[in-house]
VEXDORO-632466 format. One line per 10 residues: number of its first residue (from 0); their letters; for each residue z, x, y negated of C-alpha. Coordinates in nm, 2 decimals, decimal comma. Last residue first. Layout:
BEGIN
NUM) A) Z/X/Y; ...;
//
This chain:
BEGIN
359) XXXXXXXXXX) 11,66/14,58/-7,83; 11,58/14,22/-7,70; 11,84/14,02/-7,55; 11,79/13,68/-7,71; 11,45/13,78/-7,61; 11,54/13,66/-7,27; 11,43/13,90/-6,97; 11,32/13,71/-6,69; 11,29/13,69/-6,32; 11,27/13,34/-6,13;
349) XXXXXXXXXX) 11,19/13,52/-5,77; 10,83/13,63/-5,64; 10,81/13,79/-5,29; 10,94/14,09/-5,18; 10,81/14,07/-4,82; 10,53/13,84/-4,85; 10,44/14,08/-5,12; 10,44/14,40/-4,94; 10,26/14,22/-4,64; 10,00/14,14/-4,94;
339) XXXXXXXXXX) 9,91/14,57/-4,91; 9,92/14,60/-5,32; 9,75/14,58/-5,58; 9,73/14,73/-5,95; 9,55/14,65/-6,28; 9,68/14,28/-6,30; 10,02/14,43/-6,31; 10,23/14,28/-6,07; 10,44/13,95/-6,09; 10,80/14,00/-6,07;
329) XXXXXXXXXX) 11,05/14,00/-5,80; 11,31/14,24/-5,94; 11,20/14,52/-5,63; 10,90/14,44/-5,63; 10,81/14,42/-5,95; 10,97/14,77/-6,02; 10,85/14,91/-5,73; 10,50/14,82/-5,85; 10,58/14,96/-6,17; 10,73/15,31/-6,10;
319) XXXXXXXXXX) 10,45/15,36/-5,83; 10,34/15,31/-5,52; 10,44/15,67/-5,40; 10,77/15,63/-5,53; 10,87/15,37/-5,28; 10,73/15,61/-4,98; 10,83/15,39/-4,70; 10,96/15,03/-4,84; 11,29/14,94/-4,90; 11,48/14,79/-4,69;
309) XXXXXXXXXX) 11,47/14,39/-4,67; 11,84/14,24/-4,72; 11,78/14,17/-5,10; 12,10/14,51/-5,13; 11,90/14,73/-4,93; 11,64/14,72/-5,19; 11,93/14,82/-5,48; 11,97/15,12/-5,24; 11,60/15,25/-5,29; 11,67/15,17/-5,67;
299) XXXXXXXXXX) 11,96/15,37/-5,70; 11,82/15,70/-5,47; 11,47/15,66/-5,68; 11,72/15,75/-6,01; 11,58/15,69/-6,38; 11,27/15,47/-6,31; 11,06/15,39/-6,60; 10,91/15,06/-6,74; 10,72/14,94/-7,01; 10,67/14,58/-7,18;
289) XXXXXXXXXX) 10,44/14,56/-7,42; 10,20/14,31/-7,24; 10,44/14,06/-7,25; 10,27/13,80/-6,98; 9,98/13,58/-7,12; 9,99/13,31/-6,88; 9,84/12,98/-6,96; 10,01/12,61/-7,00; 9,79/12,35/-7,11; 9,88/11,96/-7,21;
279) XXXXXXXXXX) 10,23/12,04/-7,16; 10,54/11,82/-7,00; 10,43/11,85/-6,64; 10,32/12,23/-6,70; 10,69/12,36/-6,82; 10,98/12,22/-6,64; 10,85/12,26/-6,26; 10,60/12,54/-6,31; 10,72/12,67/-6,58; 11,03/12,75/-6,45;
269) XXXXXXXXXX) 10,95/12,84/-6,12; 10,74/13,10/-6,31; 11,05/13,25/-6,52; 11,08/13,16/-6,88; 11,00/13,31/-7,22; 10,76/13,04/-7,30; 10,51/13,07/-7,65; 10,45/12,70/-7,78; 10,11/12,69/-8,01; 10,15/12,60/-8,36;
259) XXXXXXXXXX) 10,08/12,26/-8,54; 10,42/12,29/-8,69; 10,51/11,92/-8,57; 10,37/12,02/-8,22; 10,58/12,31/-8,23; 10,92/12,09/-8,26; 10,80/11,86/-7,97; 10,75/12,10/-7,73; 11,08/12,27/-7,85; 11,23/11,95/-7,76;
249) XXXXXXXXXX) 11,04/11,85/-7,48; 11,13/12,17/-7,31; 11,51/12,08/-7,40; 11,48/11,77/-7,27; 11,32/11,88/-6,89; 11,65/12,12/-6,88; 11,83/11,79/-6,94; 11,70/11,60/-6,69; 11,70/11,91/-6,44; 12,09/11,89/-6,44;
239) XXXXXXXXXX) 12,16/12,11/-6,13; 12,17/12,42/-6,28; 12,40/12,31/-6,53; 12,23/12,44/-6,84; 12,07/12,69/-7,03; 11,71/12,80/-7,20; 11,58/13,10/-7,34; 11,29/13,23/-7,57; 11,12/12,93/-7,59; 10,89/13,06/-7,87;
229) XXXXXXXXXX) 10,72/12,86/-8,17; 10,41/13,01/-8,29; 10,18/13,13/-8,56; 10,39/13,05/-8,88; 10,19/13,20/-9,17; 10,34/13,51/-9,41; 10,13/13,58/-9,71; 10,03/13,94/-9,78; 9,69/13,86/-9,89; 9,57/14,02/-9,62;
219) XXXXXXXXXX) 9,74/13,79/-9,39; 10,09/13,83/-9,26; 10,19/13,72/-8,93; 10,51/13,51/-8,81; 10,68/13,43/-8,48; 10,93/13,15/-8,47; 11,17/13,18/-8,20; 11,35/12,89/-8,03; 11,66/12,92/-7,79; 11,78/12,63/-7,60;
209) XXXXXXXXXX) 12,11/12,47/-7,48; 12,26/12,25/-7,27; 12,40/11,91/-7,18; 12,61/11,85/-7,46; 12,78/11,46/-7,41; 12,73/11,19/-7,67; 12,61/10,94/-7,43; 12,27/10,96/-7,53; 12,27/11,32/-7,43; 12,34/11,57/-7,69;
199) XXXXXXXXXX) 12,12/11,91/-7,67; 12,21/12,20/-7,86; 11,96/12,42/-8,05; 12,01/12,85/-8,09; 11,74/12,95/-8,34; 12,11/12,93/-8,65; 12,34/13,13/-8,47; 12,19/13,48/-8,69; 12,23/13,27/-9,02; 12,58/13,08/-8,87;
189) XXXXXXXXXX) 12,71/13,45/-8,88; 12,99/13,41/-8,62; 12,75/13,49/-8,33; 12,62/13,78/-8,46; 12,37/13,76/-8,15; 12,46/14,10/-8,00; 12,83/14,11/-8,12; 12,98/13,80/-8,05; 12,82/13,78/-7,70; 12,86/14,10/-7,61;
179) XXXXXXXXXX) 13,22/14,04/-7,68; 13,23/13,79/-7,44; 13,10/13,96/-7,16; 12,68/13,92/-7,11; 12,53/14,03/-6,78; 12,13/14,04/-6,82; 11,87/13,87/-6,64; 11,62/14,14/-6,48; 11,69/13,90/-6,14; 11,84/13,57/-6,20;
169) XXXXXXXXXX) 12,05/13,47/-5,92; 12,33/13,40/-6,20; 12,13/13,30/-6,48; 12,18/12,90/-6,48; 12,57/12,91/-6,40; 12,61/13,20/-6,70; 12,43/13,09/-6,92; 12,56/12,71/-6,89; 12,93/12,84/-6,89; 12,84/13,09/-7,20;
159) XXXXXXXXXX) 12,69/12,83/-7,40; 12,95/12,60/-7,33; 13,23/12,82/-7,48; 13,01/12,92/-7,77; 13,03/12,57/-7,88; 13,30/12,67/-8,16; 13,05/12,87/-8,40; 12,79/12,55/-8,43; 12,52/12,56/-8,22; 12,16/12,38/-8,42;
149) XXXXXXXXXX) 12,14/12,00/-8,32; 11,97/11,82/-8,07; 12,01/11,43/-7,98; 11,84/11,27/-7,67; 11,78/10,92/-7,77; 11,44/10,92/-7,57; 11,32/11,24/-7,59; 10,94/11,09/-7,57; 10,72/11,38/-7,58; 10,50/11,53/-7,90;
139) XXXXXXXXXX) 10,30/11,78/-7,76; 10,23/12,14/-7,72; 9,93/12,39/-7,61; 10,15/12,62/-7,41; 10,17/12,99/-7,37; 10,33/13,20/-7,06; 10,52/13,52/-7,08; 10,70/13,65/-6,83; 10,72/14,04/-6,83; 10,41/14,28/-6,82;
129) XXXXXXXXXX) 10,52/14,65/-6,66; 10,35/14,93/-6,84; 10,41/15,22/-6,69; 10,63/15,51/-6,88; 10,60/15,86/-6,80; 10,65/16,03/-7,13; 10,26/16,06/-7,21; 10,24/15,69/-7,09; 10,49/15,61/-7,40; 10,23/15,78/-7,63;
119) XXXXXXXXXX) 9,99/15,52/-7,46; 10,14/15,25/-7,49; 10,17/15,21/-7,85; 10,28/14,82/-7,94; 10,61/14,85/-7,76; 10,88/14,70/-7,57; 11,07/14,91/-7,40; 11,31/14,93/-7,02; 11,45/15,20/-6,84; 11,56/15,18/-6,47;
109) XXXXXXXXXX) 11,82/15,24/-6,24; 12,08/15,41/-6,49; 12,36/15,60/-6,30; 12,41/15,93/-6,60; 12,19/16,20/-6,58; 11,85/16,06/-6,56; 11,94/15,84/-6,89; 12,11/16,16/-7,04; 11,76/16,34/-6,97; 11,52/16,01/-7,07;
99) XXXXXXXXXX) 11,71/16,01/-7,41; 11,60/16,38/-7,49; 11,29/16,33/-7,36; 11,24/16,07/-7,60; 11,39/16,30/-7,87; 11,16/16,54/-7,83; 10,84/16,30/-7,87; 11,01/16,13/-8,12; 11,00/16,48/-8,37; 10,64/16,64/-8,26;
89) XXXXXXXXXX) 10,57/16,71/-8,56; 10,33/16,42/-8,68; 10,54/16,23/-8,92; 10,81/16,41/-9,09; 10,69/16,26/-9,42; 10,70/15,91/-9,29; 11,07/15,91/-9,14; 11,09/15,92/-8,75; 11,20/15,60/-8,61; 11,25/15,51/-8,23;
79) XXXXXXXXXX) 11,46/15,21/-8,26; 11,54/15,10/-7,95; 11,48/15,22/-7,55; 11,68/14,98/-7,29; 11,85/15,18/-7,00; 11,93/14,93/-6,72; 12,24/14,95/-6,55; 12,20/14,73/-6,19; 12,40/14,41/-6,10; 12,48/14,26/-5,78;
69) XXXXXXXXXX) 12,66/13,90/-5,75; 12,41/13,67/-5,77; 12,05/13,87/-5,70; 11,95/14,19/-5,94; 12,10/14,07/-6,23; 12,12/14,34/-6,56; 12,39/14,57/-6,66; 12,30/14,68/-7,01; 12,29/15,01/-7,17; 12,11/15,00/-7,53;
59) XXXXXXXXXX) 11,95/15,39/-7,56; 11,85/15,46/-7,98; 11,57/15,74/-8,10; 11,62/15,87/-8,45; 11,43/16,07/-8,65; 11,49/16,26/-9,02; 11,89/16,26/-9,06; 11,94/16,55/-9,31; 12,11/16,86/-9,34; 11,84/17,06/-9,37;
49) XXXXXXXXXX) 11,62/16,86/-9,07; 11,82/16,68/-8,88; 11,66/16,53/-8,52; 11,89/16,22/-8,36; 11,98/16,03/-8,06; 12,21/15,78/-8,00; 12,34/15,73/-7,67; 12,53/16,01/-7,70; 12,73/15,80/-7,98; 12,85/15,53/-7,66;
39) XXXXXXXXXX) 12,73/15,20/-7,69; 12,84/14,98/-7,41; 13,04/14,70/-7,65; 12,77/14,70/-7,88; 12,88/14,72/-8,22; 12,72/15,02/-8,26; 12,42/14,85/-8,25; 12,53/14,58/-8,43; 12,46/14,74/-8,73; 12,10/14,72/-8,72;
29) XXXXXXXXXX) 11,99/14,38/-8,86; 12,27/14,44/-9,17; 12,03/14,72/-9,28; 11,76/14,52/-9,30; 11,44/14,40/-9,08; 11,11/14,57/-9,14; 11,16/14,91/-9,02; 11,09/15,27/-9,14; 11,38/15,28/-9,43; 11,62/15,05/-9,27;
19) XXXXXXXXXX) 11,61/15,28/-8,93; 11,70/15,57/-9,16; 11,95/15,36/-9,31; 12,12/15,31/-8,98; 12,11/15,63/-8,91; 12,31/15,72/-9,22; 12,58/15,44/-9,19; 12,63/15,59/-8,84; 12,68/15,91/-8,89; 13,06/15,94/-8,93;
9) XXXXXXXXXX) 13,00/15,83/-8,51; 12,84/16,18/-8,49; 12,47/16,10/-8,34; 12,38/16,35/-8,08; 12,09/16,63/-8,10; 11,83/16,78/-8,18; 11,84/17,03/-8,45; 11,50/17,08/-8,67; 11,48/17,38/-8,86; 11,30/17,41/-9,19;
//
């Protein structure tokens, strides 16, 4: 038994997407549209066979994400890395995360990006964890007056993307989303997959915006599946129209109240802070703890400084592939590490986010 690293073959693909089927919860159908996506390339899958078999599986998502309005970075997202049960324990995802991390490092990525519950083998790789906004609200039931939402029907995709696209544009960490990304990454024409995205209808009759809600599930021991909270994962509309921004919080405010489940926000602080905490009784950070970071090319991200018209500071690597990080994007730091407060007066906090809508 020989294992081969290497790159996916597009006649593959049904294959690796049955790996991934095999050690994941969601379906088949879920993965498919990764190589949908309009930036995959089949090097950016990679795979360990083992006599003539697909045994592992590690999966890079390139996105071009905000940096300020009108400058965008690649970011290197790290997916689906699957190694079937009885290869367990060889060594196989280990190998191919280096693997990914080389053609990430070769190619004009800034940054890598994961979410994951096992830190610490991603810390054996190099990764530093890097907690994303996350903030958690004890909901009520507002007063939407005669405010009308309804779930996005295929033909009000249109809005969606004018709203996005208006609200996100000096978002940092925010990512860039063409049409076919669109279409593809959120199944868009699948009224199952378009079903968490909510319209808002003034009483007028005119859509004012949109929002995202998430429900997050558990299992108990008895293998029974309890609602345990209603997410905000992203919110849009004409950056100017705080009334109905203020709606759509209500809304999902309102909508977790009625589940008797806390409201989990994906939103930046100035978000929260002026959308958020007048509408809910208690609004607490958690921050995605999950979250992990890695910097592909020092010379991109030293550049990408220069770009916020404040150079970069002396020894960037020396701080760390985190603190740049939050620097750099304007994020909170790691409550584990500090740093000189001229640093943060310097870079200091902007409405950075990373929308589960775009999770990999």
């Amino acid at each position: 038994m020989t294992p081969i690293f290497r790159a996916l073959r597009p006649k593959e693909q049904q294959a690796c997407i049955e790996l991934w089927a095999r050690v994941f919860t969601p379906g088949s159908d879920f993965f498919s549209r990764y190589f949908a996506d309009p930036w995959w390339q089949p090097h950016y899958t990679r795979v360990c066979e083992v006599d003539g078999q697909l045994v592992a599986a590690v999966q890079i998502v390139r996105r071009p994400i905000r940096l300020r309005a009108g400058y965008t970075l690649w970011m290197a997202g790290i997916a689906n890395v699957a190694t079937l049960p009885a290869y367990r324990g060889q060594g196989f995802a280990s190998r191919l995360m280096q693997e990914a991390q080389a053609v990430m490092d070769s190619e004009d990525f800034a940054f890598g990006l994961l979410f994951t519950g096992i830190r610490d083998f991603y810390a054996r790789l190099g990764w530093e964890t890097l907690p994303l906004p996350l903030y958690e609200g004890e909901p009520v039931a507002g007063d939407l007056g005669n405010w009308r939402f309804r779930v996005a029907r295929e033909e009000d995709l249109p809005h969606l993307q004018r709203w996005y696209e208006a609200l996100y544009a000096d978002r940092p960490l925010s990512v860039v989303r063409n049409d076919a990304y669109w279409r593809v990454w959120t199944r868009w024409e699948d009224a199952e997959w378009r079903h968490k995205f909510y319209l808002a209808e003034d009483p007028q009759g005119t859509l004012r915006g949109y929002v995202v809600l998430e429900t997050r599930y558990e299992s108990d021991e008895q293998g029974n599946r309890t609602l345990q909270a209603v997410s905000v994962a992203e919110l849009a509309a004409a950056p100017e129209d705080i009334e109905a921004q203020r709606m759509l919080v209500g809304y999902a405010s309102q909508t977790a109240h009625m589940a008797g489940v806390p409201l989990e926000i994906y939103l930046p602080e100035a978000d929260v802070e002026r959308l958020v905490r007048p509408l809910l009784a208690r609004v607490e950070w958690m921050g995605q703890g999950g979250a992990m970071v890695r910097v592909c090319n020092w010379q991109i991200i030293r550049e990408a400084f220069e770009a916020l018209d404040a150079p970069a500071p002396e020894n960037l690597s020396a701080l760390g592939q985190a603190n740049a990080l939050a620097l750099l994007l304007g994020l909170p730091l790691p409550d584990s590490n500090s740093l000189a407060s001229e640093l943060r007066q310097r870079y200091p906090i902007r409405p950075a986010c990373y929308s589960p809508v775009d999770s990999f």
